[in-house]
Every structure is written in structure tokens, then in C-alpha cells.
C-alpha positions as CSV (number, residue, x, y, z in Angstrom):
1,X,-24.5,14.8,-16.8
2,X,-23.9,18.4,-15.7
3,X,-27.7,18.9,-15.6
4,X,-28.8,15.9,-13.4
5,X,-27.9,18.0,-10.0
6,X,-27.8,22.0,-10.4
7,X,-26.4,22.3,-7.3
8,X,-23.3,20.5,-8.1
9,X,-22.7,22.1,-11.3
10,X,-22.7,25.9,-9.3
11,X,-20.5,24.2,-7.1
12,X,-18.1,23.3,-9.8
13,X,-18.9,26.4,-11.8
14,X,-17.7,28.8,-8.7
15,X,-15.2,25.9,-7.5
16,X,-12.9,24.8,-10.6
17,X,-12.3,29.0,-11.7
18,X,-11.6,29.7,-8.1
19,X,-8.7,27.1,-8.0
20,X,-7.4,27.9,-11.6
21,X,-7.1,31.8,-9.9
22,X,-5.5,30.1,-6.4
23,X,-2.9,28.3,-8.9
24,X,-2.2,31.1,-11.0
25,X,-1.6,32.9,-8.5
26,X,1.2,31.0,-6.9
27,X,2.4,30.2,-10.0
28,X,3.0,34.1,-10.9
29,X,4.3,34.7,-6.9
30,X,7.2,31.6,-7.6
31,X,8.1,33.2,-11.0
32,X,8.5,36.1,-9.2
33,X,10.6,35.2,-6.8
34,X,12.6,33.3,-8.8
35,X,13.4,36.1,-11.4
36,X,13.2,39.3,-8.7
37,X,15.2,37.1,-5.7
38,X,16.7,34.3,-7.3
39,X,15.4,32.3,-4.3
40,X,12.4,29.9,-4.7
41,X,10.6,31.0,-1.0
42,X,9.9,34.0,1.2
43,X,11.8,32.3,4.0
44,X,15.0,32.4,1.6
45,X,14.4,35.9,0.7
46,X,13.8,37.1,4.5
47,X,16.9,35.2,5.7
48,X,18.9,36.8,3.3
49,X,18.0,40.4,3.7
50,X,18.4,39.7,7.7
51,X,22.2,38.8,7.0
């Protein structure tokens, strides 16, 4: 099935790794937060360091 259009297999070759980065990423940035802050956003952790 993949071979019937090339171009849409490079599109999901480049596509589906790009959004497993773009969701691994995030999902390290929450963990961070969560274990470094204790908070589970930025906005928590800037509101907090303004008080």
C-alpha cells in the first residue's frame, strides 16, 4: 500500500518520527516539571517564583 504513492510515504516517513520527537518532547518537559517544580505548567512555576 505504502508503494502505490511515493510521495505520501516521504510524507509519512519525515511526518510520523517528527511527531513521535514533538511528543517526546513534551512528555520529558511535563516530567520535568513535575519532579524539579512539583507543578504541572510553566505558568504555575512563574507565579510562584514571582510570590
Amino acid at each position: 500500500m505504502y508503494g502505490i504513492n511515493p510521495l505520501g510515504s516521504l510524507v509519512l516517513a519525515l511526518v510520523v518520527p517528527l511527531v513521535l520527537v514533538v511528543l517526546g518532547t513534551y512528555l520529558g518537559v511535563l516530567g520535568a516539571l513535575q519532579t524539579f517544580f512539583g507543578e504541572s505548567s510553566w505558568q504555575d512555576v512563574a507565579t510562584d517564583d514571582e510570590e
